[in-house]
C-alpha positions as CSV (number, residue, x, y, z in Angstrom):
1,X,83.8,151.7,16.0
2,X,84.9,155.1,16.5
3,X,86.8,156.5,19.9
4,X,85.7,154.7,23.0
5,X,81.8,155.5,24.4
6,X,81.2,158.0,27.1
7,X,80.5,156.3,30.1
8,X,77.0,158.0,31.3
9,X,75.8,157.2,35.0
10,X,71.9,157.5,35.1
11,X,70.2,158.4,38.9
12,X,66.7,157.6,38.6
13,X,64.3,156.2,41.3
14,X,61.4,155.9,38.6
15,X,62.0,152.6,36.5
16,X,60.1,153.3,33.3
17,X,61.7,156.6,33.6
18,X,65.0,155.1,34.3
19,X,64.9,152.4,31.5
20,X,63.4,155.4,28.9
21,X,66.7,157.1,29.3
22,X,69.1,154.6,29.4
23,X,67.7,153.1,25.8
24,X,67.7,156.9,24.8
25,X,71.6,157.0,25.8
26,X,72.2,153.4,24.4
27,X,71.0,154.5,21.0
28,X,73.4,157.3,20.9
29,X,76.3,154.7,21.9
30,X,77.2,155.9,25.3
31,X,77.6,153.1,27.6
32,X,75.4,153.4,30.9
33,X,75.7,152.7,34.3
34,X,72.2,152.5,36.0
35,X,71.5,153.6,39.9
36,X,68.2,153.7,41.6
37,X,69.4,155.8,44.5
38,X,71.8,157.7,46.0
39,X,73.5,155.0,47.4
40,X,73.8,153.0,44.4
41,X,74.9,155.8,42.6
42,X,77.9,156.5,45.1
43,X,78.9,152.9,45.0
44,X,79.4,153.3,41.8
45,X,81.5,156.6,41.7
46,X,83.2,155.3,44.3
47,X,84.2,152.4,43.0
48,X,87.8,153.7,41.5
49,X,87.9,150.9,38.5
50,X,84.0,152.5,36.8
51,X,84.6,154.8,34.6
52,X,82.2,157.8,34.6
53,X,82.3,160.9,32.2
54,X,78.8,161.9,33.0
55,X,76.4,161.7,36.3
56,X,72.8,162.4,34.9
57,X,70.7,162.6,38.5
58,X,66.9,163.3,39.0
59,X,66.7,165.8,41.6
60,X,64.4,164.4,44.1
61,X,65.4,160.9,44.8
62,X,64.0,158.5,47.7
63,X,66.7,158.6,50.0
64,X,68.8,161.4,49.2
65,X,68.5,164.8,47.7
66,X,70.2,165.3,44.2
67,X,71.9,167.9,45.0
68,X,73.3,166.7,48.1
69,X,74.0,163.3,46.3
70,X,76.0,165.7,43.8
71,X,78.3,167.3,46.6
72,X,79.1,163.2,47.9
73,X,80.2,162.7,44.0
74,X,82.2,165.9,43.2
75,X,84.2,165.2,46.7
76,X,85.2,161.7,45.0
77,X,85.2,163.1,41.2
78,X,85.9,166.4,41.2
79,X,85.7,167.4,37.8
80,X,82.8,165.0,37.1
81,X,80.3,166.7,34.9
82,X,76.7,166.8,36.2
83,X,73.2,166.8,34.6
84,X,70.1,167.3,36.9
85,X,66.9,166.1,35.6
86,X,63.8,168.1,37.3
87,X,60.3,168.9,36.6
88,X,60.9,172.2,38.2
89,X,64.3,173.5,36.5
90,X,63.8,176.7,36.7
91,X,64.0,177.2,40.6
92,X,67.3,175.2,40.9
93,X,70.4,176.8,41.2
94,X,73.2,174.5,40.8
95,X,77.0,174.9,41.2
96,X,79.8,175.3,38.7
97,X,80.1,172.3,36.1
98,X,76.7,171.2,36.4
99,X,73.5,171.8,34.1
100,X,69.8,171.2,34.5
101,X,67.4,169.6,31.9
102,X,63.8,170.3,32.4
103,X,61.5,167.3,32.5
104,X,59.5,166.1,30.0
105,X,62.4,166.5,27.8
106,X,62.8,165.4,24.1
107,X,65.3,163.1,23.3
108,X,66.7,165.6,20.8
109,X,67.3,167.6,24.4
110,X,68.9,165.4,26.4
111,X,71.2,163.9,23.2
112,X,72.6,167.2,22.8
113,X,72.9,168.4,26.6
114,X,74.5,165.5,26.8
115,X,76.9,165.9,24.3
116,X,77.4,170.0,25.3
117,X,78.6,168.5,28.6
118,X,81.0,166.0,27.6
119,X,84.9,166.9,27.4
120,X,85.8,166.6,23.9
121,X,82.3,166.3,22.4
């Protein structure tokens, strides 16, 4: 087994969405950390011992914006790279260190955003 997998955390309220991705990231050997919501997302990133190299959020979750969710995560990981998923990427402007992906996307797409926005990829 080559160098250890990137640890991917996946913010999707959709389930067959959700589960679509993380087989997607499973079969390119990340490892993935799965969150319906905001709030299980930032129990995760702050939990101190999970490792994360990569937040991949959908922009309109239930309980919490993704953007806003992505302000909460960069005050506990600063230099945490983040991927926003939306059907409507074009009219998002996001900050420094974070991308969009457009939904539907292929998984050609996502593998190799994903990869772009890995350190050391």
């Amino acid at each position: 087994m080559s160098a250890a997998a990137s640890t991917i955390l996946v913010v999707e309220d959709d389930a067959i969405v959700r589960m679509l991705i993380v087989d997607v990231l499973e079969e390119l050997e990340f490892k993935v950390v799965e969150a319906a919501d905001a709030a299980e997302a930032l129990a995760a990133v702050e939990n101190t011992e999970q490792v994360i190299d990569l937040m991949m959020t959908d922009v309109g979750l239930p309980d919490m914006d993704g953007k806003a969710l992505a302000n909460k995560v960069r005050a506990l990981r600063p230099a945490l790279p983040i991927l926003f998923a939306s059907g409507y990427a074009e009219n998002i402007d996001v900050p420094a260190g974070m991308q969009v992906i457009a939904k539907p996307f292929s998984i050609d797409q996502l593998r190799d955003k994903v990869k772009s926005m890995l350190p050391g990829a």
